[in-house]
N, C-alpha and C positions, 0 to 999 in steps of 0.2 A: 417378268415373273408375274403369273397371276395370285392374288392374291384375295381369299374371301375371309372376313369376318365373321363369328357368329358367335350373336349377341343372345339375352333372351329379356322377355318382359319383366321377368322375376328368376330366384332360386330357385332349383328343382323342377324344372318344369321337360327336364330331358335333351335340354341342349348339349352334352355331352355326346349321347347317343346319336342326336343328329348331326355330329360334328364327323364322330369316329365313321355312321355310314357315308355324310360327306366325300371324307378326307378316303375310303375306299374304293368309291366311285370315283373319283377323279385320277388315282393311284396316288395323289398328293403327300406330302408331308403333313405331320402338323406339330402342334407347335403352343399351349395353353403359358404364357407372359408370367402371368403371377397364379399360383395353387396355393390356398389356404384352407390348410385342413389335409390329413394326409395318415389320418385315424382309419381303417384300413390303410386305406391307399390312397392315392390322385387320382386325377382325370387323365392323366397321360397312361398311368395302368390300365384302365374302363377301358380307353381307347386302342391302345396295344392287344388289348385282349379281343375285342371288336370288330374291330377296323380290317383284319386282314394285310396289313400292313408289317414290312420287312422291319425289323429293328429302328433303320439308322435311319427309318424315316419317321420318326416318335422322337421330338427334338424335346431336348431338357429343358426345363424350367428357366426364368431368369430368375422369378423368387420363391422356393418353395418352402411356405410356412405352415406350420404345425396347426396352429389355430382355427379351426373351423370358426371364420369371422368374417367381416367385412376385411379386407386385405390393408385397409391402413389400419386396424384395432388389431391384426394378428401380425404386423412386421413391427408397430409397438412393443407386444408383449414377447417376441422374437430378439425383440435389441435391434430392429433394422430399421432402415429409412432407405425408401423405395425413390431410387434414381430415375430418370427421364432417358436419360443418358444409355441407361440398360435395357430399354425396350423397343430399341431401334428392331426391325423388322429383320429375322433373319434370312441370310441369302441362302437359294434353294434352286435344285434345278427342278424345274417342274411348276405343278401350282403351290403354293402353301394354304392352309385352313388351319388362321386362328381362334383361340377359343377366348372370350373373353369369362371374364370371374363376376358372377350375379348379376345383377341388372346393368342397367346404363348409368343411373346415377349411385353406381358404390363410388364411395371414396379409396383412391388408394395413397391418398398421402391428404394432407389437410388442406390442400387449395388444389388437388386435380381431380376430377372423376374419369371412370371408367370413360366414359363419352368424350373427355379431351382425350384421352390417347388414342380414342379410335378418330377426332379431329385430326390431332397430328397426323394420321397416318395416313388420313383418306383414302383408303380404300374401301371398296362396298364393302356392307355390311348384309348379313342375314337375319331378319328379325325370327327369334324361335318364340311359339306363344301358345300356349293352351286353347283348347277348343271349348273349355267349360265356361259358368258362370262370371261374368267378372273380366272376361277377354277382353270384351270389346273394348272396354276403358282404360285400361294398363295396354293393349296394345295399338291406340289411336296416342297415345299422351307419348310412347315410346316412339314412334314414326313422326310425329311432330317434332320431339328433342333432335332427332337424328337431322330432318330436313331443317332447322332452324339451327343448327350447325354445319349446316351444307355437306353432310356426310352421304355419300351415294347410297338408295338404299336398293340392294340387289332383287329383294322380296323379303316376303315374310312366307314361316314356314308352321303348319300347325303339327301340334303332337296331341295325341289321346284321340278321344272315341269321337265320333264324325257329329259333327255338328252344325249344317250345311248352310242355316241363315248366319249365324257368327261366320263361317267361313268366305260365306259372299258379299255381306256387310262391309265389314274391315277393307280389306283389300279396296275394294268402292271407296270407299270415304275416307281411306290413308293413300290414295291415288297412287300404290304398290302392286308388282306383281304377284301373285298367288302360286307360289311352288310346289303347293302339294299338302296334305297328311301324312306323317306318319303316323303310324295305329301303336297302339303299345303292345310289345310282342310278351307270349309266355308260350315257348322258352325263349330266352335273348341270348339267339349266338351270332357269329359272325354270318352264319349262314343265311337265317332269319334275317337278319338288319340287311345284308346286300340284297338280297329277294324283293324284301319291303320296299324299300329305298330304290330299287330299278323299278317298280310295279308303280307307285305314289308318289315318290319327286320327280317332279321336271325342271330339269336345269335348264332348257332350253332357254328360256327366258335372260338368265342372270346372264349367260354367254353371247347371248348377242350384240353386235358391236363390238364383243373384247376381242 
């Protein structure tokens, strides 16, 4: 079973989006661990709605909290305590495209972060990262956590408006491959995200050798 991670340097930087067109191109499952915050809605709605994807391949949460928080301060305020146990990787046929919740080092219980369950799991990871200001710093610090846990990293992927020395920079200097831009679409539909994402990612990379 192939299995891709994707992570991103911070909140909100559109790794959702890059997941759901992901998880469409591949024809994959997906599959988002822990959701905190669910005011609309989750990511697994974003994604369902996005993605192009059948139902039964939009898999349920293992913990969906209310909280728009860091996922051990909203399974607190939940009454929960976030198991190990429960985020074993689910069995799929096909690929799977995990999403992880905010950066690498959120807490999701008070001695694990985000980054040991993607240890645990070792499977690659997809770095998601902004092309503005401020990149190159949260996205070198991010690619070092990863490699100084010996987590595979698949590449990194940027989102927003083209920014060619941050885009050539990084990659160089995090010794990762470069999978692409996505641009940020208006309107964002399932149509627009499969176009974009056939046009500006290349997977080629992450697949070779698997």
């Amino acid at each position: 079973m192939t299995v891709l991670v994707v992570t991103g340097t911070d909140t909100g930087i559109g790794k959702t989006v890059f997941a759901a067109g992901l998880a469409g191109a591949l024809g994959a499952s997906y599959w988002k661990p822990i959701q905190a915050g669910v005011d609309p809605e989750g990511d697994r709605e974003t994604v369902a709605a996005l993605s192009g994807l059948p139902p039964h391949r939009i898999l349920p949460e293992a913990y969906r909290l209310t909280t728009p928080a860091s996922p051990h301060l909203a399974a607190r305020i939940d009454g929960v305590e976030i198991e190990l146990d429960r985020l074993a990787l689910p069995q799929v046929d096909g690929p799977l495209v995990v999403e992880g919740a905010g950066g690498l080092m959120v807490p999701i219980g008070e001695t694990l972060l985000m980054i040991d369950l993607f240890a645990h799991w070792g499977r690659p990871v997809i770095l998601c990262a902004r092309t503005a200001l401020g990149t190159i710093n949260h996205s070198l610090l991010s690619i070092e956590a990863l490699k100084a846990r010996h987590i595979p990293v698949a590449g990194i992927a940027f989102i927003g408006d083209p920014h060619a020395e941050n885009e050539r920079i990084i990659p160089q200097l995090g010794g990762v491959p470069s999978l692409g831009r996505l641009p940020m679409l208006d309107p964002l539909t399932p149509a627009t995200l499969a176009a974009a994402f056939a046009q500006h990612i290349d997977l080629s990379e992450t697949f070779n050798g698997r």
